[in-house]
C-alpha positions in Angstrom: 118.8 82.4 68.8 115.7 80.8 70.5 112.3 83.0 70.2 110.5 83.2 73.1 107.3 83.5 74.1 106.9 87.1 75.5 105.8 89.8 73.6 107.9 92.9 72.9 106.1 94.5 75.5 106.7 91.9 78.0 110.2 91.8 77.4 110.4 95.6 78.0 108.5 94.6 81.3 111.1 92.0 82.6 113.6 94.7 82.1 111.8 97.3 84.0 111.2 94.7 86.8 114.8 94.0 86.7 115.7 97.4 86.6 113.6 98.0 89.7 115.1 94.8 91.6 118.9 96.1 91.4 117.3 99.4 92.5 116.2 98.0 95.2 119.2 96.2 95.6 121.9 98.6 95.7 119.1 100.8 97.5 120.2 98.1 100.3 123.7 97.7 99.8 123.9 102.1 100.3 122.1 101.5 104.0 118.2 102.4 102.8 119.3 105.4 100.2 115.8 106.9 99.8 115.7 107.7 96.2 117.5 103.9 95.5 114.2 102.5 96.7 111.5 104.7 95.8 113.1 104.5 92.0 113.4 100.2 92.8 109.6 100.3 93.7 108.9 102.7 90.5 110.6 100.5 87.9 109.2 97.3 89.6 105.3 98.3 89.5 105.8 100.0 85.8 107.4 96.8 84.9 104.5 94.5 86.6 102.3 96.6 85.0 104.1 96.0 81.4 104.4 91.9 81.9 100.7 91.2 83.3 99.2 94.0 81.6 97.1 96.4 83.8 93.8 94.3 84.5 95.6 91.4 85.2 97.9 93.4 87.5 94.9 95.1 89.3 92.9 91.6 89.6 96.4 90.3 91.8 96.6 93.2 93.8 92.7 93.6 94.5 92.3 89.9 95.6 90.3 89.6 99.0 92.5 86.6 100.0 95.4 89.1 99.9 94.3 91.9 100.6 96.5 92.6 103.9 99.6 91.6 101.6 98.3 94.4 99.2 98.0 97.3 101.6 101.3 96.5 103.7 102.7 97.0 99.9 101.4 100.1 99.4 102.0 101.5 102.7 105.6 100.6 102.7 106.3 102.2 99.5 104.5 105.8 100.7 106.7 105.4 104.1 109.8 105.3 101.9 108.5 108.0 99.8 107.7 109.9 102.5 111.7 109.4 103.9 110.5 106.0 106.5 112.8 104.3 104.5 113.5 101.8 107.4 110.0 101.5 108.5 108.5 101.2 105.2 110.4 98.7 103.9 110.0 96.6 106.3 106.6 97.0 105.9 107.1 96.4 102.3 108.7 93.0 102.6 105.7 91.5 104.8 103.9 92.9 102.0 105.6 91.1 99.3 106.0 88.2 101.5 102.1 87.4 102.0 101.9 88.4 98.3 104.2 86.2 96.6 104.6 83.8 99.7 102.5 81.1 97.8 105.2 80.5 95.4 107.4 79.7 98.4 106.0 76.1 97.4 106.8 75.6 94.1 110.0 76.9 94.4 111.0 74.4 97.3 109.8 71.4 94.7 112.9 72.8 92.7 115.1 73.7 95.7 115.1 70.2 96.4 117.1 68.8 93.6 120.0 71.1 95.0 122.9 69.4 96.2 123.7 68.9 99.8 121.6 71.8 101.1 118.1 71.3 98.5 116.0 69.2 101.2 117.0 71.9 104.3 116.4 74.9 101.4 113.3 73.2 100.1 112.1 72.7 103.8 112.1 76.3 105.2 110.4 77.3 101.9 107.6 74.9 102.4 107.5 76.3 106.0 107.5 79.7 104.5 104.7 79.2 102.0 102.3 77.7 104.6 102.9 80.6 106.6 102.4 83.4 104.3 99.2 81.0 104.1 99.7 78.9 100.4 97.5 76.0 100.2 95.6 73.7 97.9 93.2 76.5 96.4 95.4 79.2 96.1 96.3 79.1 92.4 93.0 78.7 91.1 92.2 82.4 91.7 95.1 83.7 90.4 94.7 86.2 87.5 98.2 85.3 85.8 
């Protein structure tokens, strides 16, 4: 069995953050339960937390560059604690969206390689990373 390179700490942070996607998935799927998604947004931050560690996880969500990303996050997970499921997470997703949106890119220089739909797949996610605003300095600053 191949040994990888997270710790055992990490590893119980992927599973959190997995935990807290299918959350938020069947959270979806049950037409925006409440609970699904506050439980999704739990797991997911307690599993960031457990995978960055905390100062690393505070340094990505304090940035100044993203700071708008940061607080549409938060907001949208208080609207859907506060039973705005709707609202909040739609306010959630542009959250995420100018969060993680500069990864749009380097998943499109994989996307590409796909058959028959890669270049069309790997064009909207270039599109999509330059508009969640990705460009040639923004992985210097990251703290991961």
């Amino acid at each position: 069995m191949p040994t990888f390179w997270l710790s055992d700490g990490q590893k119980v942070g992927v599973a959190f953050c997995t935990g807290g996607f299918s959350f938020l998935i069947f959270g979806l799927i049950l037409f925006f339960d409440r609970a699904l998604l506050a439980m999704g947004n739990i797991l997911f931050l307690i599993g960031i937390t457990l995978l960055l560690g905390p100062a690393r996880t505070f340094a990505f969500f304090a940035r100044k560059q993203k700071w708008r990303g940061s607080a549409a996050f938060w907001v949208g997970i208080v609207l859907i604690l506060v039973r705005w499921t709707l609202v909040g997470f739609a306010v959630e997703c542009y959250g995420i969206f100018v969060l993680f949106g500069e990864f749009f890119k380097t998943i499109a220089s994989f996307a590409y390689n796909i058959p028959v739909v890669g270049p069309y797949l790997a064009k909207a996610l270039q599109a999509a990373g330059e508009k969640a605003g990705a460009n040639d300095r923004a992985h210097k600053d990251l703290p991961v």
